[in-house]
C-alpha positions in Angstrom: -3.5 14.9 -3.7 -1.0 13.3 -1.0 -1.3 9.6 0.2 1.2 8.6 2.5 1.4 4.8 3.6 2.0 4.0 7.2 4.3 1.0 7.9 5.5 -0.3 10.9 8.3 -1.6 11.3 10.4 -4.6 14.3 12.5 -6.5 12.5 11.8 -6.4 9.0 15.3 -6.3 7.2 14.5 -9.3 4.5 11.0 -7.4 3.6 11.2 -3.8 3.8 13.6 -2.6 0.7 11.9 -5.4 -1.6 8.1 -3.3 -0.5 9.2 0.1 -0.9 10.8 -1.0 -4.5 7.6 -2.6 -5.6 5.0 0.0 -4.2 7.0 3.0 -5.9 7.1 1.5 -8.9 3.2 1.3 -9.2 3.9 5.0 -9.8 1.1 6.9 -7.8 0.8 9.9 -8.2 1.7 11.9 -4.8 2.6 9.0 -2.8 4.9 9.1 0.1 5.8 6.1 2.7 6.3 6.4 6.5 8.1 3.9 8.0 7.5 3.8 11.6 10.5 1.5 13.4 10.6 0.0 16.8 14.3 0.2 17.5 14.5 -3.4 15.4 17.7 -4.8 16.7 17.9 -6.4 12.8 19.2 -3.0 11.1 16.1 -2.2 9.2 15.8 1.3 10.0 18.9 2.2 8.4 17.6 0.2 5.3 15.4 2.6 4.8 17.7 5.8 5.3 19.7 4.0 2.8 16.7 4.4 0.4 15.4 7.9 1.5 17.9 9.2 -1.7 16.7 7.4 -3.6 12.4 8.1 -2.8 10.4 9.8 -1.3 10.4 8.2 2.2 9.9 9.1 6.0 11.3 7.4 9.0 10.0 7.8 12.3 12.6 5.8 14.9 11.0 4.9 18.4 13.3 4.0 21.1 11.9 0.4 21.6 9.4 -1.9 20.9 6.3 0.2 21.8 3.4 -1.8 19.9 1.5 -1.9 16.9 -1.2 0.6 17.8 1.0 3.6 19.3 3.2 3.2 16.3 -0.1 4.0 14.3 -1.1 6.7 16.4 2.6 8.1 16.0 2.4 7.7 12.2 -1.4 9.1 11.8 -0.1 12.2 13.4 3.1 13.0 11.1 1.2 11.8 8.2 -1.3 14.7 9.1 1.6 17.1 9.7 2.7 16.2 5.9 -0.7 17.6 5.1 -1.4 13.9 3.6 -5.3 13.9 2.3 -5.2 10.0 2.3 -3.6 7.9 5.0 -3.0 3.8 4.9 -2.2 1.1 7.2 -0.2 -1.6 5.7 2.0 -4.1 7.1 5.6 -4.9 6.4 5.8 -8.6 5.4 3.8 -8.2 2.3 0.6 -9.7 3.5 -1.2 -6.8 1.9 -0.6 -6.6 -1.6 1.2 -3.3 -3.1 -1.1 -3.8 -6.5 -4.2 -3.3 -4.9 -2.9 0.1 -3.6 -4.6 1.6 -6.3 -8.2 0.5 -6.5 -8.1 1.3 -2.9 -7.2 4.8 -3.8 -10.2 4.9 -6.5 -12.3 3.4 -4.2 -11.4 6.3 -1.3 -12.6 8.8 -3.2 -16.7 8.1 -2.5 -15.8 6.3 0.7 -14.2 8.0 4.2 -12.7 4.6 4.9 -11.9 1.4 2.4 -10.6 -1.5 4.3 -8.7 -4.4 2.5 -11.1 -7.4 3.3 -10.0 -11.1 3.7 -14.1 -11.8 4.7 -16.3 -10.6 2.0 -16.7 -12.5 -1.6 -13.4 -12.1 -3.6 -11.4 -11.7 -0.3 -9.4 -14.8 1.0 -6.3 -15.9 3.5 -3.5 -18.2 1.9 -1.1 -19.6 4.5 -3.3 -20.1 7.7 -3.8 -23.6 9.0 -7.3 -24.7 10.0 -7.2 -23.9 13.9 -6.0 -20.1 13.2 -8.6 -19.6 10.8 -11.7 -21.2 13.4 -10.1 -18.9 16.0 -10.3 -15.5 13.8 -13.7 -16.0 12.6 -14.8 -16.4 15.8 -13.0 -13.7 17.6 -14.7 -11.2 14.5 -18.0 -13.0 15.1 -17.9 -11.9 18.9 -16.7 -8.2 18.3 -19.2 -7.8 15.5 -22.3 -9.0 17.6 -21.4 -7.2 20.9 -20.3 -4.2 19.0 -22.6 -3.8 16.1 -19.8 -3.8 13.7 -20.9 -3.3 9.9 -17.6 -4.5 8.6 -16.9 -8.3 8.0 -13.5 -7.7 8.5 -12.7 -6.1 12.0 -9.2 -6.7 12.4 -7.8 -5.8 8.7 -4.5 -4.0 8.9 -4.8 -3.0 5.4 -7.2 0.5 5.3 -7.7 3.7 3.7 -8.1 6.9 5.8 -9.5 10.2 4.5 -7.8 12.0 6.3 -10.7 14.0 8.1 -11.0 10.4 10.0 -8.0 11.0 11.6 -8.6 14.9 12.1 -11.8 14.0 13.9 -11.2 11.2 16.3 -9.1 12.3 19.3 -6.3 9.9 19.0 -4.9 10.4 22.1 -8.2 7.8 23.2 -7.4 5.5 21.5 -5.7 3.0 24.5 -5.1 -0.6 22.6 -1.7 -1.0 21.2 -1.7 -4.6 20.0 -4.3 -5.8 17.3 -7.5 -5.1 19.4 -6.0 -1.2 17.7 -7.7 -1.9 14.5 -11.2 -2.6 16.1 -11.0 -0.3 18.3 -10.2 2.5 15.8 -13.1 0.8 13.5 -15.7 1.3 16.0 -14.7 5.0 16.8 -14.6 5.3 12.7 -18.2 3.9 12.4 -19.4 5.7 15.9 -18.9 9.2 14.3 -20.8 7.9 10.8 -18.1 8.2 8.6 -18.8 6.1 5.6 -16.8 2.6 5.4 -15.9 0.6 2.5 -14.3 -3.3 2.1 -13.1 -4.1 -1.7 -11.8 -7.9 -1.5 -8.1 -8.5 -1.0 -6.0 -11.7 -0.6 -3.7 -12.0 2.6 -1.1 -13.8 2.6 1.0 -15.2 5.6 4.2 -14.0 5.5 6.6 -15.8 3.8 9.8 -14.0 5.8 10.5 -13.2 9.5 8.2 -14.2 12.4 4.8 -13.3 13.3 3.8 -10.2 16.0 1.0 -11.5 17.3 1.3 -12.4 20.8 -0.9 -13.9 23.6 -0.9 -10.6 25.4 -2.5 -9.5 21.8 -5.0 -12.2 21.9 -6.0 -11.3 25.7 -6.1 -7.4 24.9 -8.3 -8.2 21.7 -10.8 -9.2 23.5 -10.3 -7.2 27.0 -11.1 -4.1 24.4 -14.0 -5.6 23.0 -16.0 -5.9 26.7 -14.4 -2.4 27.6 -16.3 -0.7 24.4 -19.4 -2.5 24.7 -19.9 -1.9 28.4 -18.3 1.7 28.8 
């Protein structure tokens, strides 16, 4: 069995060598990590060559800062190249956390797709204020009605793949690049009836570097939202 974890990359010097340390040292059986890197000015892609010795690590290098969801796309596609039978999203700043990596993997087995959930019992947020909270349930509550979403929590950038997912949807259709990418690729998941799956994970805000999202994200979020409902 191959997993491969899929992590972006723009600017993550201070978090990236401190993740792949920790989630190697879980000591999965079969693991890989892709690093996907958007030309971050910071030196964080040669980090990670410096490491690729040392694990067993990929590196995809993009000539700029190209966006969240192409970076996904780019990774899905080598990771099925590498033959990979599972296939996570995870983010850099160590948001998600590397120890629940594994129940995730126990939890793929019966499931085509598990998605680390901050909105189900168990699951929670540390580090938002109040106004950033009211904002994100009510951008999920809009996308879940006008979609008929299943999952509580659309925008999770922490999931699962089995890779069959990812052999069946034509990526190439996929057209949102900021974080509207993860509901979008949810409701092409749950269109074709693959099974999906939230276990309860904590998020935390990271603690180093600066945030991604963007107002162009914000506006494209919901732009993607009308587009799939009324297509």
């Amino acid at each position: 069995m191959k997993i491969v974890i899929i992590i972006p990359t723009y600017n993550e010097k201070e978090n990236i060598e401190k993740l792949i340390t920790k989630i190697f040292a879980l000591n999965i059986s079969g693991l890989e990590i892709l690093v996907v890197d958007d030309n971050s000015p910071d030196g964080t892609a040669q980090v990670v060559k410096n490491l690729q010795n040392k694990y067993p690590l990929n590196i995809i290098e993009r000539a700029g800062k190209l966006g969240l969801g192409s970076a996904y796309i780019a990774g899905f596609k080598k990771a099925l190249e590498m033959q990979a039978d599972y296939i996570f999203e995870m983010d850099a700043d160590f948001s998600h956390d590397p120890d629940d990596l594994p129940k995730m993997i126990e939890t793929a087995k019966n499931f085509d797709l598990v998605i680390g959930s901050r909105k189900i019992p168990g699951g929670k947020v540390i580090g938002w204020g109040w106004t950033r909270k009211f904002m994100s349930n009510g951008a999920m509550w809009l996308s879940r009605t006008l979609l008929g979403l299943k999952a509580k929590d659309v925008t999770a950038g922490f999931r699962c793949f089995n890779s069959k997912v990812l052999k069946t949807l034509n990526l190439d259709e996929i057209n949102s690049n900021g974080y509207a990418f993860q509901e979008e690729l949810l409701y092409k998941t749950q269109k074709a009836n693959f099974t999906i799956k939230e276990i309860p994970v904590t998020f935390i805000d990271r603690m180093e570097g600066k945030s991604k999202l963007s107002k162009k994200d914000i506006i494209e979020f919901f732009l993607i939202i009308f587009k799939l409902r009324f297509k």
